[in-house]
KEKE-3310 file (N, C-alpha, C; in steps of 0.2 Angstrom, whole numbers, plus 5000, padded with zeros to 4 digits):
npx = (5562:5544:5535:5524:5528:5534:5536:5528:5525:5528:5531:5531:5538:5526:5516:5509:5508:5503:5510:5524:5521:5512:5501:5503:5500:5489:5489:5480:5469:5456:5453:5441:5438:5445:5437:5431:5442:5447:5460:5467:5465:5474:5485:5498:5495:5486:5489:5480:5473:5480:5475:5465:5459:5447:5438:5449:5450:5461:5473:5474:5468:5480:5486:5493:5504:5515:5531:5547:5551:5541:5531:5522:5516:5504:5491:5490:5484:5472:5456:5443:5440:5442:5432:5422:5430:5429:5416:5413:5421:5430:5425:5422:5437:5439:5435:5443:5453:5465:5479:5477:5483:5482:5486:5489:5490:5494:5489:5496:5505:5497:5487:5489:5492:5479:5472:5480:5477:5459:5461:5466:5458:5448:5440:5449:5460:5476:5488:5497:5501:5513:5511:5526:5531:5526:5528:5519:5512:5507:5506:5511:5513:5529:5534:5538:5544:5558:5569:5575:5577:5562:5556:5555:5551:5537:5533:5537:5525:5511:5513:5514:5500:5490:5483:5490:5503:5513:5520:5533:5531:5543:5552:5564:5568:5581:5595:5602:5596:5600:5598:5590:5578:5584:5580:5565:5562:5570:5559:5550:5544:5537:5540:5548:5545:5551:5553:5545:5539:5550:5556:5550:5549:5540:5539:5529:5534:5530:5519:5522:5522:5522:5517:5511:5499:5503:5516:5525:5529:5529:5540:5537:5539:5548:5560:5564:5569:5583:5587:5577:5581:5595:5594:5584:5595:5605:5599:5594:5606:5613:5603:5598:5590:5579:5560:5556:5547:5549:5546:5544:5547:5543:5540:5541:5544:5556:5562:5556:5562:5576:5573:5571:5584:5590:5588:5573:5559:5545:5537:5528:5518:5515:5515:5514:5502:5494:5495:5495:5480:5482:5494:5502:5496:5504:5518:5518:5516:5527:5538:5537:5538:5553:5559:5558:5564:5575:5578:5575:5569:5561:5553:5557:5571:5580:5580:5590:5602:5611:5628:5640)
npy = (5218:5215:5202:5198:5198:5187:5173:5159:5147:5131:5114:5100:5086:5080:5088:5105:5115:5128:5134:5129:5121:5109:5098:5084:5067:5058:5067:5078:5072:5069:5082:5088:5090:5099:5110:5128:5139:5148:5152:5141:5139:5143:5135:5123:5110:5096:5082:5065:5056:5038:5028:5014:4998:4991:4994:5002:4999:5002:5002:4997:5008:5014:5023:5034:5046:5061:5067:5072:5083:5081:5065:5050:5040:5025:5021:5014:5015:5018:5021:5024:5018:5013:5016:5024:5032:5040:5043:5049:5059:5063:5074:5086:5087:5092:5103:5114:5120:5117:5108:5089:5074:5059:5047:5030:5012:4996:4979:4970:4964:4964:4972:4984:4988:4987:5000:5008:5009:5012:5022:5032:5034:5044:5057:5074:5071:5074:5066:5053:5045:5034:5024:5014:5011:5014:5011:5006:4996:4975:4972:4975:4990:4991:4981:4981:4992:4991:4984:4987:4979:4974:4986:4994:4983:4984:4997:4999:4990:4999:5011:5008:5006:5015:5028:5044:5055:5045:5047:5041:5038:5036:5025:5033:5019:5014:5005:5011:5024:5031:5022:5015:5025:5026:5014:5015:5027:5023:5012:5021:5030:5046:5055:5056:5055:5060:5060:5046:5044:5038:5022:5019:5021:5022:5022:5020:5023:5023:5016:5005:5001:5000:5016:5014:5005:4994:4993:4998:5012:5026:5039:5055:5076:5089:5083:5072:5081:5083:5070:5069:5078:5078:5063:5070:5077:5069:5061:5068:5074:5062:5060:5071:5075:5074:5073:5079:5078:5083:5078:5081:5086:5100:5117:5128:5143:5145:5131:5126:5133:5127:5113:5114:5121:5111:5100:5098:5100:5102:5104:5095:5098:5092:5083:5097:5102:5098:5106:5117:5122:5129:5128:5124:5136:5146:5143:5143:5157:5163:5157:5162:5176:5175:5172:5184:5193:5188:5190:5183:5180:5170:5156:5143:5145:5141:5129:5114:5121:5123:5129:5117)
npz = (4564:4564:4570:4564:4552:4548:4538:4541:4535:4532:4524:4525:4520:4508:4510:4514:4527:4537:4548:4559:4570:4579:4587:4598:4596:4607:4618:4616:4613:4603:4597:4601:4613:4616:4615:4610:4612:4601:4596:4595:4580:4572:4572:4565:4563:4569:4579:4580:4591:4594:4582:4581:4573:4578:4591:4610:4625:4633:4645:4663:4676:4689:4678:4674:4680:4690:4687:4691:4682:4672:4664:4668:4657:4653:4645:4636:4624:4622:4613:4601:4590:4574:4564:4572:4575:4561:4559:4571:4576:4565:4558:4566:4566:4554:4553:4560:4555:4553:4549:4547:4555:4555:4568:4570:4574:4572:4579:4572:4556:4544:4553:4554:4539:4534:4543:4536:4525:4527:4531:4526:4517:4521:4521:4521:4530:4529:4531:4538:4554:4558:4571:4578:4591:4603:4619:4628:4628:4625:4612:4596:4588:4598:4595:4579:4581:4585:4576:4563:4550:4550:4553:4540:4533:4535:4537:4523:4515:4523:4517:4503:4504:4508:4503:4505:4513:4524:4539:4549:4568:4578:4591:4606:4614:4606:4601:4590:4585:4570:4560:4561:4556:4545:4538:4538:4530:4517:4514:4510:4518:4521:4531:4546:4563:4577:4594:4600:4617:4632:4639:4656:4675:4691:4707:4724:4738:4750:4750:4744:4732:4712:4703:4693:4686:4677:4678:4671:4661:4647:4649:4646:4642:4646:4654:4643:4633:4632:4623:4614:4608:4602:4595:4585:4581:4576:4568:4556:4552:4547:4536:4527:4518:4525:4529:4548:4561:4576:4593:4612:4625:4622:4625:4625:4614:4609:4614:4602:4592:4595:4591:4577:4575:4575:4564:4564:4554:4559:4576:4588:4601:4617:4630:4639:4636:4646:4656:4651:4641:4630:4625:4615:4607:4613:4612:4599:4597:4601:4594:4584:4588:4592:4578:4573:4582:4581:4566:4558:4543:4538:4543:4541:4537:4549:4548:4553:4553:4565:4573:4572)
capx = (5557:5539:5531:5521:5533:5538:5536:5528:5522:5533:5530:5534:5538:5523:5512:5508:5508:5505:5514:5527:5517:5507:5498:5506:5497:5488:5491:5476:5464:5453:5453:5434:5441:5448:5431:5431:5450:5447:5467:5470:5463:5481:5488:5499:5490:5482:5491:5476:5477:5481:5468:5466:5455:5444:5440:5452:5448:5467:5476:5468:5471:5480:5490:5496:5507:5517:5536:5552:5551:5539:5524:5524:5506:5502:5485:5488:5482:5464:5453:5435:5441:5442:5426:5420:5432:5429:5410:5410:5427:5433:5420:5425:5444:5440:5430:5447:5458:5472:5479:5474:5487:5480:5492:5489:5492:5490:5491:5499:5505:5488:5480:5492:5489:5471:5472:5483:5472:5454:5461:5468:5451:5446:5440:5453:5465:5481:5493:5495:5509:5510:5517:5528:5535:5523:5530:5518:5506:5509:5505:5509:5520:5536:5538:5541:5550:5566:5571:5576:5572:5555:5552:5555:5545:5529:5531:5534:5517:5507:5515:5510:5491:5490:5482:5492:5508:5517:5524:5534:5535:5550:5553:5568:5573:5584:5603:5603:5589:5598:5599:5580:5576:5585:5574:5559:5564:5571:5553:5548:5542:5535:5543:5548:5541:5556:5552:5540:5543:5556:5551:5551:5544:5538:5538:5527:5540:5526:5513:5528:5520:5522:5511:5506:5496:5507:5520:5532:5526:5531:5539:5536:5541:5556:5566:5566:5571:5590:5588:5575:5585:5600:5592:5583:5601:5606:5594:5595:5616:5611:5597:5596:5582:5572:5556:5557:5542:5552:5542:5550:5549:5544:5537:5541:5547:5563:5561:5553:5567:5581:5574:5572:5590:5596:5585:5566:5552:5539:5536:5523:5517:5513:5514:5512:5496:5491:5496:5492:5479:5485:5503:5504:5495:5509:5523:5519:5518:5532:5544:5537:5545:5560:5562:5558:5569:5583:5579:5574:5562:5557:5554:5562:5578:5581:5580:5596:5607:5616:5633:5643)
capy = (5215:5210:5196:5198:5198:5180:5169:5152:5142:5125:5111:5094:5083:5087:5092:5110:5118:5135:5136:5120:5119:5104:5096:5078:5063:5055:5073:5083:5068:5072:5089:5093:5088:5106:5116:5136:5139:5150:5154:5135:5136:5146:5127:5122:5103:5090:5074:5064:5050:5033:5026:5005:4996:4990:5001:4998:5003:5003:4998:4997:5011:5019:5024:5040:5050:5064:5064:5075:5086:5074:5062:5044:5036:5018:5024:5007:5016:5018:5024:5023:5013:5016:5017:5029:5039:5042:5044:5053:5064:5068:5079:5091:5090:5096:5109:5116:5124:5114:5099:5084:5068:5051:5043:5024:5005:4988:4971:4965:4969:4966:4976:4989:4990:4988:5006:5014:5009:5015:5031:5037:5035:5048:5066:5079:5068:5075:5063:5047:5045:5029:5024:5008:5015:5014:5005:5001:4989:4971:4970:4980:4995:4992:4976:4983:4998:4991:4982:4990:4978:4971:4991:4994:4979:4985:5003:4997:4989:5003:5016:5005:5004:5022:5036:5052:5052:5042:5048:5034:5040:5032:5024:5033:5014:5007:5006:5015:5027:5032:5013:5012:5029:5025:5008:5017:5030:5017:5011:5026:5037:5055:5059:5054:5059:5058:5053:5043:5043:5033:5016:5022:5019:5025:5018:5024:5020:5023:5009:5000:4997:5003:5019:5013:4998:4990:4993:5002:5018:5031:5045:5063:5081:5090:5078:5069:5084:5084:5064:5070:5085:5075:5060:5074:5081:5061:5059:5075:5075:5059:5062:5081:5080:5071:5078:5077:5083:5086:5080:5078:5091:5105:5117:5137:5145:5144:5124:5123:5133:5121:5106:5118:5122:5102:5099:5098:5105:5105:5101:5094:5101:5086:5083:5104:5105:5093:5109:5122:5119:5133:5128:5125:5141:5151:5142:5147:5165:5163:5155:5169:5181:5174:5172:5192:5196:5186:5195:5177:5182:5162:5152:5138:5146:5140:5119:5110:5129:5123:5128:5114)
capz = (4560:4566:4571:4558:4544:4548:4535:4548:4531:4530:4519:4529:4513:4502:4516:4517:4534:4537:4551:4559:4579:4582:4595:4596:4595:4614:4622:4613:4615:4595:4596:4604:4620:4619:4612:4614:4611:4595:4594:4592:4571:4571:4574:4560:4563:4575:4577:4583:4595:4590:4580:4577:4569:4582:4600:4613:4631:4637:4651:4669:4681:4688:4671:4674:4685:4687:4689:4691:4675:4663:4667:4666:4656:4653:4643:4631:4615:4622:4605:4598:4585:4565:4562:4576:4574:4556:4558:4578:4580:4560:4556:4570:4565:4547:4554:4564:4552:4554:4544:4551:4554:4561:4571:4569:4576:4574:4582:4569:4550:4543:4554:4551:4532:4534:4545:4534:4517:4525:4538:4520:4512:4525:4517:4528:4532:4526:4533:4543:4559:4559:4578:4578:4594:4609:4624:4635:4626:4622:4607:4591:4588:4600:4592:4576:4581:4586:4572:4556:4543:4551:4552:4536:4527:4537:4532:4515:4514:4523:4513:4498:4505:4510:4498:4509:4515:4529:4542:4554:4573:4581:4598:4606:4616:4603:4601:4584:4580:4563:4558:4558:4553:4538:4534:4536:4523:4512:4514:4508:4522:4520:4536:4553:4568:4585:4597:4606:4626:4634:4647:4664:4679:4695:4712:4729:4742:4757:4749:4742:4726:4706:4704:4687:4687:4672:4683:4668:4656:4644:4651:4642:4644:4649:4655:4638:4628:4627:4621:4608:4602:4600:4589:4577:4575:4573:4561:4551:4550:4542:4530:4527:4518:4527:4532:4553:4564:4584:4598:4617:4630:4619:4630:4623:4607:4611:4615:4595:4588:4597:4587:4569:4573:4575:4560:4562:4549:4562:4579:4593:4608:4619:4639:4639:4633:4652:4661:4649:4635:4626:4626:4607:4601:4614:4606:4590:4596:4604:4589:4579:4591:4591:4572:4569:4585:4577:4560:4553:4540:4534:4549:4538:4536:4558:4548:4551:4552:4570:4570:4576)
cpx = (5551:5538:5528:5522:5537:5534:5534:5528:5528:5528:5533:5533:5532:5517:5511:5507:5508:5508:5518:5526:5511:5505:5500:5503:5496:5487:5484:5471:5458:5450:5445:5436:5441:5444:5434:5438:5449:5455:5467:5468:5470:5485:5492:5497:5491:5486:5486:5479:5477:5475:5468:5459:5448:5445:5445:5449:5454:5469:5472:5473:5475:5486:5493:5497:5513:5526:5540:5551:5547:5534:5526:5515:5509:5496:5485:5485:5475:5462:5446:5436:5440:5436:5421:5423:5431:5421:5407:5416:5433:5430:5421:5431:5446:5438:5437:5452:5464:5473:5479:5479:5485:5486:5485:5493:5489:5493:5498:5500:5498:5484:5483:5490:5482:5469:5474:5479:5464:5456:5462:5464:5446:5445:5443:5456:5471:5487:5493:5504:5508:5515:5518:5531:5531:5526:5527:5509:5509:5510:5507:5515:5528:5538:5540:5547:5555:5572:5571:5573:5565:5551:5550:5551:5539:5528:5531:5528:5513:5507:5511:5501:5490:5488:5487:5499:5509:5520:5526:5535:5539:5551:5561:5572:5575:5590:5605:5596:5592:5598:5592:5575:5578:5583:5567:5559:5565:5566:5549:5540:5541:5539:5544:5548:5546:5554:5547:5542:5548:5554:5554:5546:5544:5537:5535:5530:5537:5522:5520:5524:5523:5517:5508:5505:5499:5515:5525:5527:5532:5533:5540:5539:5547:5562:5569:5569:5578:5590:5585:5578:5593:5600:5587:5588:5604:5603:5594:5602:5614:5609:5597:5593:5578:5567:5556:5553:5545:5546:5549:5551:5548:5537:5536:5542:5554:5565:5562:5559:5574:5583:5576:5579:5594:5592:5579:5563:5549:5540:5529:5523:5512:5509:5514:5508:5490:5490:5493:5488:5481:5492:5505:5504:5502:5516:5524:5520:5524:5540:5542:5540:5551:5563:5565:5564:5577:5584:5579:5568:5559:5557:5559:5571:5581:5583:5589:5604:5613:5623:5638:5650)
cpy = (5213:5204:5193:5198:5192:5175:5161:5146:5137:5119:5101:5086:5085:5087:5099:5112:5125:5139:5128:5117:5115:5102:5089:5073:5060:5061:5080:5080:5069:5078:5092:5092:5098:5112:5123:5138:5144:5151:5148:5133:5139:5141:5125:5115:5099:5084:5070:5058:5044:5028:5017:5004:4993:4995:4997:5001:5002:5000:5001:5002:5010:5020:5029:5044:5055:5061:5071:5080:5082:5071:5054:5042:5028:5018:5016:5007:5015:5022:5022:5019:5018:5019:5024:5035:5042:5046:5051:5061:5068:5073:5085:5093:5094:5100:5115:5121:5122:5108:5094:5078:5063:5049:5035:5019:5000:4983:4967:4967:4968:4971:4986:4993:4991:4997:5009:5015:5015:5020:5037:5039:5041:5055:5070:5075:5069:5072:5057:5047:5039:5026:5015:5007:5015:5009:5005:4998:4981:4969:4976:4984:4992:4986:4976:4989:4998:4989:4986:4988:4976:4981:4993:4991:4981:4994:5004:4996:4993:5011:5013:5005:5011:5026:5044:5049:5050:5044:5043:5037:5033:5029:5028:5026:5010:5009:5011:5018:5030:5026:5013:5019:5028:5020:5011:5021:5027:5016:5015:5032:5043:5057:5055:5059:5055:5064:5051:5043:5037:5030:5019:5017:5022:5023:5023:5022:5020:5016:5003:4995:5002:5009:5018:5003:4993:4991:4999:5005:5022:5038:5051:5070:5085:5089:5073:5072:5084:5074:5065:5072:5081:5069:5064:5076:5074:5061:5063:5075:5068:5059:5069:5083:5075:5073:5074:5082:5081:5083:5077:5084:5098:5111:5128:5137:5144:5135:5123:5127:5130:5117:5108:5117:5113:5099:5099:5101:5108:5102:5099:5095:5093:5086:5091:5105:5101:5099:5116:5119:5122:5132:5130:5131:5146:5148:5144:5152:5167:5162:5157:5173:5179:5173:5180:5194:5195:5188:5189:5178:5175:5156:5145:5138:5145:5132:5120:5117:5130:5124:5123:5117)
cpz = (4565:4566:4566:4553:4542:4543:4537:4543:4531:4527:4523:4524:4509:4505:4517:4524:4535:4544:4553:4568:4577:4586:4594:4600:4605:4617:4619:4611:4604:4593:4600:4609:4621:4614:4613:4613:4602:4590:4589:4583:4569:4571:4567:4556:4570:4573:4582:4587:4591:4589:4579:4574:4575:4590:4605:4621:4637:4641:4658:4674:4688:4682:4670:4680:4684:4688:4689:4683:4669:4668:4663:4662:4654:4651:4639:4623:4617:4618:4604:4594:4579:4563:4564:4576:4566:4558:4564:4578:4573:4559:4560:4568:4559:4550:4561:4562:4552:4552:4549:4549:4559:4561:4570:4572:4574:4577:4580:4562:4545:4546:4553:4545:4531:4535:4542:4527:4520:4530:4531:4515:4515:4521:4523:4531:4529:4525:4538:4546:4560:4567:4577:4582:4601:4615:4633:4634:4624:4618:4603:4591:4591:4595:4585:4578:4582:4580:4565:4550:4544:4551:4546:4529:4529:4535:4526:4513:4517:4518:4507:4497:4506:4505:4502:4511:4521:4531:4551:4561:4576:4588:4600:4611:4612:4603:4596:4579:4571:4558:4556:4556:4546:4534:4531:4531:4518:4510:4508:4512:4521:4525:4542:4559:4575:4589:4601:4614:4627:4640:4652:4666:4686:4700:4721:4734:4748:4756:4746:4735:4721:4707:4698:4688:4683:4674:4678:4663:4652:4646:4647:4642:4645:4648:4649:4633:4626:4623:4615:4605:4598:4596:4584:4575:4573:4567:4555:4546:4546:4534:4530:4526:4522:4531:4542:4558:4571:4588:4603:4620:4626:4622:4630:4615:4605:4611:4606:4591:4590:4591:4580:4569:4573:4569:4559:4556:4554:4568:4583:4598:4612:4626:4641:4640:4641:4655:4659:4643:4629:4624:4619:4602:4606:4612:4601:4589:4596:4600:4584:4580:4593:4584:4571:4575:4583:4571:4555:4549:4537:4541:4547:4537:4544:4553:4550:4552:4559:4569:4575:4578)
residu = (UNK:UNK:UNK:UNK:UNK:UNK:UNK:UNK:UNK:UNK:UNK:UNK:UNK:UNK:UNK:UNK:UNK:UNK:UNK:UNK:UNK:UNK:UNK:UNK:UNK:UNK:UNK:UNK:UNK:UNK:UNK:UNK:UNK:UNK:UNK:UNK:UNK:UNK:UNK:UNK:UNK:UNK:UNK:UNK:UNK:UNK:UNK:UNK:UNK:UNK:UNK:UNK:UNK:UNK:UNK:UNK:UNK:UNK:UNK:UNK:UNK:UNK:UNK:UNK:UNK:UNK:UNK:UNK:UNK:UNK:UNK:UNK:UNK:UNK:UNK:UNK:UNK:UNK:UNK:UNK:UNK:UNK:UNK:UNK:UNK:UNK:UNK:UNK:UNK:UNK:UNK:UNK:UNK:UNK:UNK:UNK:UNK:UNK:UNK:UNK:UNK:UNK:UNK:UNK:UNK:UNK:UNK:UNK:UNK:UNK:UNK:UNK:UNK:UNK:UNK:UNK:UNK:UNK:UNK:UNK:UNK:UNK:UNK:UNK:UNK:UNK:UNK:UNK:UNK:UNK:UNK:UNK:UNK:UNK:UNK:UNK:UNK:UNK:UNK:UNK:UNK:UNK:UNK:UNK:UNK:UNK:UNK:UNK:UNK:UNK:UNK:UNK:UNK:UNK:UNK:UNK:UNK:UNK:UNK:UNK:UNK:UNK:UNK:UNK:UNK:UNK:UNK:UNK:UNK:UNK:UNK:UNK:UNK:UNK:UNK:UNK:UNK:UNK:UNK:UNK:UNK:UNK:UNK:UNK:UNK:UNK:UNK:UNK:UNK:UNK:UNK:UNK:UNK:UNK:UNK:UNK:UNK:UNK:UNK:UNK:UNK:UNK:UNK:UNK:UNK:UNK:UNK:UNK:UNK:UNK:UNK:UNK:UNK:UNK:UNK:UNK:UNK:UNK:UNK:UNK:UNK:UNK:UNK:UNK:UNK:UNK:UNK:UNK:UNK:UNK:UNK:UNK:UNK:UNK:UNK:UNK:UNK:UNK:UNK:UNK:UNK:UNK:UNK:UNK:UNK:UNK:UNK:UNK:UNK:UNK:UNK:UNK:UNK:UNK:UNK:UNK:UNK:UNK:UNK:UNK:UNK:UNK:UNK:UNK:UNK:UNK:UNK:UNK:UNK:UNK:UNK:UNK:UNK:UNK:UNK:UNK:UNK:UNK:UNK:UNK:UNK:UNK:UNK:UNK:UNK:UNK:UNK:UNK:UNK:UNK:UNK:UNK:UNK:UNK:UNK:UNK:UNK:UNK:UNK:UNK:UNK:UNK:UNK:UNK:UNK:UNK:UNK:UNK)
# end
């Protein structure tokens, strides 16, 4: 079979996609960042970074470092705010060819619903990733995302404020990620997005300081994937149908169909896209030719098919 006789299109609850490779949210900055790239309209969608309601100007350097197989940041949900980004950085993301999902935050559950009401009033916005799952801000997201029912009631209310569907990304530091995947669903989640980075930290052992200025960060890449892969097939074995978009060390085609086969729909191309800016569009080639080399005619037909 060719390449070309792969079937990419997936459906991530009632989301079309015409293929299941995205760029995941923080790592692909609002898409003009990465001009000239003609392939990247081939994208199945853009996860933007995370949006609030007011600008944030982030945590104080230095915020970012490499590590062992992965990268540590401490960015803090630095954004232009709601406003700006509606007005300065969507108009380019319609203009891209690829479905468009705002990631989203707030302080607090007001400002949470407020974000999910007016990002959804947004023309080309096909989707909202709502992060309740960052862990290295004081405020906001983590503090929802551990708990089950406090996650639950807040994606209730944003789902309810939201024109487009909801999709909740997860923190992977809790005790029981199918416990809180399954509130948010209850909730009434479009989909869940595993996982957000795991707290780290990083130390310069010659200066005999932290290398991140917040002293602890999110580590990405790699080193996070067998953790990732193993709470999407958690969560999957679970709920089977529930829509689940893979991020976490996804770095080939090979990587993207792993997560397909532990259950994903769709995944995201993350801390890859730092080293290579193409990384996404060579994924896609790449778990195209590995569908047709395995004689898989439906990219879909990879979901959930692991044989334990």
């Amino acid at each position: 079979m060719s390449a070309g006789a792969v079937d990419m299109s997936v459906t991530m609850g009632t989301v079309a996609l015409k293929n299941p490779v995205m760029t995941a949210s923080g790592t692909f900055g609002y898409a003009a960042e990465f001009r000239g790239g003609l392939r990247r309209r081939r994208l199945g969608g853009r996860v933007t970074k995370g949006i609030s309601l007011r600008p944030r100007a982030g945590n104080p350097a230095p915020r970012i470092c490499e590590t062992a197989a992965g990268m540590l940041n401490s960015i803090g949900l630095a954004n232009v705010g709601l406003e700006a980004f509606a007005a300065e950085k969507m108009p380019y993301l319609r203009s891209c060819g690829a479905a468009v999902v705002v990631n989203f935050f707030g302080e607090d559950e007001s400002e949470y619903v407020e974000c999910a009401a007016r990002l959804s009033e947004i023309p080309g916005v096909a989707a909202l990733e709502m992060n309740i799952s960052c862990p290295n801000v004081k405020k906001g997201g983590i503090e929802f995302g551990r708990e089950p029912q406090a996650a639950g009631r807040l994606v209730r209310e944003c789902v309810a404020a939201a024109h487009v569907p909801v999709w909740v990304k997860l923190t992977p530091n809790v005790t029981d990620i199918v416990a809180l995947a399954g509130a948010c669903l209850d909730a009434g989640a479009g989909g869940l997005s595993l996982v957000n980075t795991l707290r780290g930290m990083a130390i310069d052992a010659r200066a005999r300081r932290p290398r991140l200025a917040t002293k602890f960060g999110g580590l990405s890449g790699p080193a996070i994937k067998p953790v990732a892969l193993r709470m999407v097939y958690e969560v999957h074995h679970a709920f089977p149908e529930a829509p689940i978009s893979a991020i976490g060390g996804v770095a080939s085609g090979e990587d993207a169909a792993e997560f397909m086969l532990a259950g994903a729909t769709t995944v995201q191309v993350g801390t890859q896209s730092f080293v290579e800016p193409d990384a996404a569009v060579r994924v896609l080639r790449e778990l195209e030719e590995f569908c047709a080399g395995q004689g898989v005619a439906r990219v879909l037909d990879l979901r959930g098919v692991l044989q334990d």
